[in-house]
N, C-alpha and C positions, 0 to 999 in steps of 0.2 A: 819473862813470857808468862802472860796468864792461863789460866787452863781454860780450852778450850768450850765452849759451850754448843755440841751436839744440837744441830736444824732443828731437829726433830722436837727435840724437847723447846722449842721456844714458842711462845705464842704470843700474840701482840696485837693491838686494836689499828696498828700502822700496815696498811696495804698496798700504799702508795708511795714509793719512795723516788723522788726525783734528785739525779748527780749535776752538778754543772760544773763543767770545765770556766772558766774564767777566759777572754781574751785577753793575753799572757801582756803584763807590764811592759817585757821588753818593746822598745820602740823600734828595730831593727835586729840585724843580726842573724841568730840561730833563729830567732822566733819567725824571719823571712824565707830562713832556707828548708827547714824541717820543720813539719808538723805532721804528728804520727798520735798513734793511738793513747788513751789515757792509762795505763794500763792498771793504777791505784784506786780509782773508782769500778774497774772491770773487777778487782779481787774483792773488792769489798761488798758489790754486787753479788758474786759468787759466793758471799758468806751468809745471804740473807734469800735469794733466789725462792725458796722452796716456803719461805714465809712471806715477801710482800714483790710486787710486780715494778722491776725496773724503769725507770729511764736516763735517758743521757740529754740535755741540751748542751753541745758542745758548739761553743760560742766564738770560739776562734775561725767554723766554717760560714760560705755565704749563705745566706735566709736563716738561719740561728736566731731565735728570738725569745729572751726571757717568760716576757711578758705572754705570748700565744702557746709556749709549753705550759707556764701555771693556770692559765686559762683550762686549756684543750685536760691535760693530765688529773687537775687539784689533787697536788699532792700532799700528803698526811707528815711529809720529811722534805726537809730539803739539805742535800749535803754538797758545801763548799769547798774545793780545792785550793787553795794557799799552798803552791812550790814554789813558787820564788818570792824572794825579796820583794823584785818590782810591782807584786801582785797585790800584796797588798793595801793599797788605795783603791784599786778594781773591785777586791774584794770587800771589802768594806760599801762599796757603792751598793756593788751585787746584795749584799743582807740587808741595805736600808728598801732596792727598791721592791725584794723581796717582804719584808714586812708590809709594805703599801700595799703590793697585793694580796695579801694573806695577812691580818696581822696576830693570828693564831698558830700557826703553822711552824712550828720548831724548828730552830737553824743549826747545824755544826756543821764546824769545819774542821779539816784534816790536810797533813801535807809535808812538804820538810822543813819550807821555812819556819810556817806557823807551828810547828812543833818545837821549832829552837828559840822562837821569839813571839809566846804566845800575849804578850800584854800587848802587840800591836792590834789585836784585835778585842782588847776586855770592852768591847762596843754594847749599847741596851739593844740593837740585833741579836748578834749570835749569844745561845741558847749555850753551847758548848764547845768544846777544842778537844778532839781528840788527840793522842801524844803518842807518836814514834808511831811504830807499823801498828797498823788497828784492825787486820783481820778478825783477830781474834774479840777484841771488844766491839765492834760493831754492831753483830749481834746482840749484843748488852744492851746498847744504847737504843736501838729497837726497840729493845724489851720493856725496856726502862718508860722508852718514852708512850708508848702503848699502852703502859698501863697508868700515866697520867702522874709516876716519881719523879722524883727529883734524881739527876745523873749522879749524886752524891754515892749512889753504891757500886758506879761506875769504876774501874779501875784506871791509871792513865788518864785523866783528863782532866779539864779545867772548866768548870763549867759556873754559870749565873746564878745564884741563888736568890731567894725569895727577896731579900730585902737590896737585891738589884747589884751586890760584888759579886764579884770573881773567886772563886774556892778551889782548889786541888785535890786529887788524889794519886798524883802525884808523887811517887817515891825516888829522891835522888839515887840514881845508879852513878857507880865511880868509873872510869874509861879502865877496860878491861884489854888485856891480851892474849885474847884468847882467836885463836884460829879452829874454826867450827868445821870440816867437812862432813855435817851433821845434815844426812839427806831423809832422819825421820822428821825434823823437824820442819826444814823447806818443803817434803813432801806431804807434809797432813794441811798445806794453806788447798784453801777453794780453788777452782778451776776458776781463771777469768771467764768471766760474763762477756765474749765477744760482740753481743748480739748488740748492747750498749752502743759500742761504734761503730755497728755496719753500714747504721744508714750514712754516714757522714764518709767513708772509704774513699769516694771518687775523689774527693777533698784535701785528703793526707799525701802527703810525698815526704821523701827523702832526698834531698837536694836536688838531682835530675831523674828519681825513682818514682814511681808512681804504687798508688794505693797500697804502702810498707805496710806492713805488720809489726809488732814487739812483742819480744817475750823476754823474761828475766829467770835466770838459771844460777843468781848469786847474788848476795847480799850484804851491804859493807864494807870493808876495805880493812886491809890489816897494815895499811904503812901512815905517817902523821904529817904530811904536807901540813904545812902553818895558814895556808889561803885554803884548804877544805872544812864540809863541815859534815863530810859523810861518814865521817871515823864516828867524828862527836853524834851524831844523830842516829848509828849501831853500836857507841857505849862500845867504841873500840872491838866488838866482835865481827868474823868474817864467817859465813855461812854458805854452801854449796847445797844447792838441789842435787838429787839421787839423779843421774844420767837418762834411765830409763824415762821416767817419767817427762824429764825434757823432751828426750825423743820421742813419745807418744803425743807431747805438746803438738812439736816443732810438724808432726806429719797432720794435724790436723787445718795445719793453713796449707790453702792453693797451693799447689806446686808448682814453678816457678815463680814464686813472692819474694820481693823483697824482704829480709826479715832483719829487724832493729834491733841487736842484744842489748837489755838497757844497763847490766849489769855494771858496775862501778872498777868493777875488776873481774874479767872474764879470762874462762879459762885458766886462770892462776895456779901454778905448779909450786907447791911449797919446795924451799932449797934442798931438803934430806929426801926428797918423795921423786919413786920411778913414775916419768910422764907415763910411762905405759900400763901403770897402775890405777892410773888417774882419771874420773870421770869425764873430764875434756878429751880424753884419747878413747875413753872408750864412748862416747858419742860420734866423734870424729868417726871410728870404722861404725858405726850404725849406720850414719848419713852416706856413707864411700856405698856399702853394699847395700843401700837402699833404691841409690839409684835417684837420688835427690837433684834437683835443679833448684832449688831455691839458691838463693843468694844471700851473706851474711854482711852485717856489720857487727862490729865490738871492740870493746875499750880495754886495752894492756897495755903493760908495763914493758920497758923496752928490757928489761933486766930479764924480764920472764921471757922474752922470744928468744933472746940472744943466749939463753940455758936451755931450751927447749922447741932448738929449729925442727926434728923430724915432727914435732907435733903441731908448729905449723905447716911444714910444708902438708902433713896430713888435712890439716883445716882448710887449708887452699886447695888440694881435691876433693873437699866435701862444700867445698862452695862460697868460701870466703873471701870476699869480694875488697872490703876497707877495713884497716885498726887504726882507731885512735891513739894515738900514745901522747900522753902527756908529755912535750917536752920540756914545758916549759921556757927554757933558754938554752942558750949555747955557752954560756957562763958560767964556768962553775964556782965561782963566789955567789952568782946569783942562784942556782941551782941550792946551795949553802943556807941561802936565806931563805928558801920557802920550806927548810927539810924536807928536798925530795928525795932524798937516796937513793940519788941516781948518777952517770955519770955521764958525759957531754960522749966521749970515745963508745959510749953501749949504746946509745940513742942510735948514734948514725951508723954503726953495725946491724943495731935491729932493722933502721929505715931500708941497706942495702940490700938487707939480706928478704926481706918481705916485696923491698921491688923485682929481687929472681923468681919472685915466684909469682908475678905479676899479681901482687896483691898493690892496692893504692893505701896512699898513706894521709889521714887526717894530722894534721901537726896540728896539738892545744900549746899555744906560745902565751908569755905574757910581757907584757909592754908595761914598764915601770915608770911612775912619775918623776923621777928623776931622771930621764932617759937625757941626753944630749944628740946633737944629730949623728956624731960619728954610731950610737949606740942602735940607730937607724939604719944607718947603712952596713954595718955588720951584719943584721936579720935579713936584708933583703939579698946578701951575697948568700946568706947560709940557705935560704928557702932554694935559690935559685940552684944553686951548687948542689942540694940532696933534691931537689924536681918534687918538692913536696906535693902532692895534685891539691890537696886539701885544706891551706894551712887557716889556723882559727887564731888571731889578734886576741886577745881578752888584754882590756887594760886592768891593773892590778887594783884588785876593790876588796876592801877588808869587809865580808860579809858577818852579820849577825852569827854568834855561835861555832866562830873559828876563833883561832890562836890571836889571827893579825889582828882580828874584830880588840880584844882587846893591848895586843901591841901598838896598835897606831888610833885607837879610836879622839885621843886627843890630840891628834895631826887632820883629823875627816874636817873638811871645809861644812861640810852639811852630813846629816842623819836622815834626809827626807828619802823614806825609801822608793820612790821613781826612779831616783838617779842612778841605783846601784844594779845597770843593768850589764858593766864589763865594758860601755860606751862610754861611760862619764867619767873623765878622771873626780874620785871623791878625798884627793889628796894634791893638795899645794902640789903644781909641774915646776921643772927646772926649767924650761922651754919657754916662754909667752905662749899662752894656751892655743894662740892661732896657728902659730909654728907647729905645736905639739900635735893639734888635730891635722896640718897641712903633712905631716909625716907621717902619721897614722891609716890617713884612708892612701897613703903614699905605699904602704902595705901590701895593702886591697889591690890596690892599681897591675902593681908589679911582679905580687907571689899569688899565682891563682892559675888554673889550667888555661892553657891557649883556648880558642875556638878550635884548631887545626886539632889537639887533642879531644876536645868534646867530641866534636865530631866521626872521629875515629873510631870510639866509644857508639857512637848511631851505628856505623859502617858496620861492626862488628855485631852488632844485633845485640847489644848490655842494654839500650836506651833507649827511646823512642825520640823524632828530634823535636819532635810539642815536649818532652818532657826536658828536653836539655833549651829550649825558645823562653819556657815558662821558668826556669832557673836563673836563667839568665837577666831576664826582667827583675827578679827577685834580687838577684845576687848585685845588681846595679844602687842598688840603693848603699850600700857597704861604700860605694866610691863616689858617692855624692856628699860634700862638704856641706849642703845644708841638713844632711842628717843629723849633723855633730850640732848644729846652731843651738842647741839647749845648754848642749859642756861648755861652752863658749859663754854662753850669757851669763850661767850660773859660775864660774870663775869671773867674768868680769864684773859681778855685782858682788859677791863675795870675799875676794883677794885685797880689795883695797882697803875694806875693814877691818881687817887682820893684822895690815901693817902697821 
């Protein structure tokens, strides 16, 4: 972590800084069901606030237009988001048609993927790459470019030099084991810049929720899943914000808001440590005796519920609504192969144990290239058998800057990052691809809430029914087989060359 650099003391000839979200790679999917706030340009925003005048074109909403923000704004910066894999071609388009309009006008970019795989971007576009969380350098880079340097005294990044390569400063860090419940440090980042995505709000939902919020109250992950790349991209540290200051967050949105945890691992109770010592518990009664109605989502571990029920049943009287849990699969040979250390018998304890408390449950599953159909129908007995409401397909994709990335990298049929959106199998199937996609959206079809439940959900006043109409249009695309028409083409033009 670098040391911070103080608003105050910065000064800079940059007064205009423009964010743009990207219209997200994915071709379906999550990117159909949920679209919610940026919240990585809001902090980065809130680290420069007080020196240059924000904005957001967030290009995922309708009327979003490049081209009439650089117009309307001329801005002095423009800073690119790269989080996924699939974005990158997007992004890359984004900085070329950026350049056309401006071809002064300095570019960086920031984000997870292009932090773990910054050469997909060494483009005569972008200016710079910032690396790993950039609060703190952000600022820098302001500063830097304000005064007409080179990003060379920049720390963290990778940036264009005079004679048109790519340079570093860059320092290898080695994957550390360190578990942080270090709330001076998650407490001295900026306040997100809300103001960034308000005009865009009517716009954002959470699958049948309308106008979510997100806030993040942790950072990192302390376990080594072989298909993640969040360990690798927080250098193996796990870090907790101070409670308090969550809870001054969390009361500053609407009240009854949907609110999106985006944390990687929420809530997390280390194994030696009393939950009632714990900042998730002691949030928990802040929200109970505040009298909160917002409503929660967030992402854990089923190990953590199933060691630590009073502390949800506490979170589901403080308004917690959906948990994600990683399940993965129901196999524990397969479970084996991604190191999730976890176990198939704790899953479906945590699942039972969160449906008493009328919490719903998100299931992240993965669907393996090698699946056969029996391995098919196992998933669609287990979805149905735990009443998952939520469950999430991901087909198994070795992303840049994970384990598998180099375990299977010389088994990937293609490297073109498009594909790697969790749709495409990017690995030789045991199936005929048709078959494989014909079982796949066969998923979709079968494990997903009735209408008869949706609705339920309207009756009960959780919902709106335009919010569950507009979902459902959404969520139809997941069980249409010409979605898949690209994984298809791209194995049948690929496979026979191989053989």
């Amino acid at each position: 972590m670098v040391e911070i650099v103080g608003k105050r003391f910065i000064e800079s000839a940059i007064k205009r800084i423009l964010f743009v979200e990207p219209q997200s790679g994915y071709s379906t999917g999550f990117n159909d069901t949920v679209r919610v706030e940026t919240l990585g340009p809001e902090y980065l925003a809130g680290s420069v606030k007080d020196v240059a005048e924000c904005r957001l074109v967030d290009l995922r909403t309708p009327g979003a237009d490049l081209r009439t923000a650089m117009a309307e704004f001329q801005p002095q910066l423009v800073a690119l988001k790269c989080g996924y894999t699939t974005d990158v071609p997007v992004v890359a388009d984004l900085a070329r048609e950026v350049k056309q309009l401006d071809p002064h006008v300095p570019i960086v970019v920031g984000g997870h993927h292009i932090s773990l795989s910054p050469e997909d971007l060494f483009i005569p576009e972008v200016d710079g790459i910032a690396y790993g969380e950039a609060e703190d350098i952000f600022p820098l880079i302001v500063r830097e470019l304000g005064a007409g340097r080179s990003l060379a005294n920049v720390p963290y990044m990778y940036y264009r030099d005079a004679d048109g390569t790519f340079k570093t400063t860059v320092v290898p860090r080695p994957i550390a084991n360190v578990v942080l419940h270090n709330s001076h440090e998650m407490n001295r980042r900026p306040l997100p810049l809300r103001e960034l995505c308000d005009p865009y709000r009517d716009h954002y939902y959470f699958l049948y929720y309308r106008r979510p919020y997100s806030i993040e109250t942790a950072r990192g992950c302390r376990y080594r899943c072989s298909f993640c790349s969040v360990w690798q991209f927080h250098h193996g540290v796990y870090k907790v914000e101070g409670w308090e200051r969550t809870f001054e967050e969390i009361m500053r949105i609407p009240d009854g808001s949907y609110v999106n945890i985006v944390d990687d691992l929420a809530i997390q109770v280390m194994p030696h440590e009393d939950y009632r010592q714990s900042d998730a518990w002691k949030l928990a009664q802040a929200l109970i005796q505040s009298g909160n109605r917002r409503r929660f989502w967030m992402q854990c571990r089923a190990d953590n519920i199933v060691r630590n029920k009073e502390l949800y049943a506490a979170w589901a009287e403080a308004g917690l609504d959906m948990v994600l849990i990683g399940l993965e699969s129901d196999d524990p040979a397969e479970l084996k192969r991604v190191n999730k250390g976890s176990r198939v018998n704790v899953n479906e304890e945590a699942i039972n144990f969160l449906h008493s408390l009328k919490v719903k449950i998100w299931g992240a599953q993965i669907v393996f290239a090698d699946w056969l159909h029996d391995r098919f129908d196992r998933l669609i007995e287990y979805n149905k058998r735990l009443n998952i409401e939520c469950p999430q397909f991901t087909i198994h994709t070795p992303l840049p800057g994970t384990v598998d990335w180099k375990k299977y990298y010389d088994q990937l049929i293609t490297t073109e990052r498009r594909y790697f959106d969790f749709l495409h199998p990017v690995l030789p199937t045991a199936l005929p691809i048709r078959e494989f996609i014909e079982r796949y959206v066969q998923l979709y079809r079968e494990c997903h809430m009735s209408r008869h439940e949706l609705m339920e959900l309207v009756r009960a006043g959780r919902v709106t029914l335009q919010g569950v109409i507009e979902f459902a249009k959404k969520f139809r695309n997941l069980t249409d087989p010409e979605t898949y028409r690209s994984a298809i083409e791209l194995h049948e033009r690929v496979i026979p060359k191989l053989a």
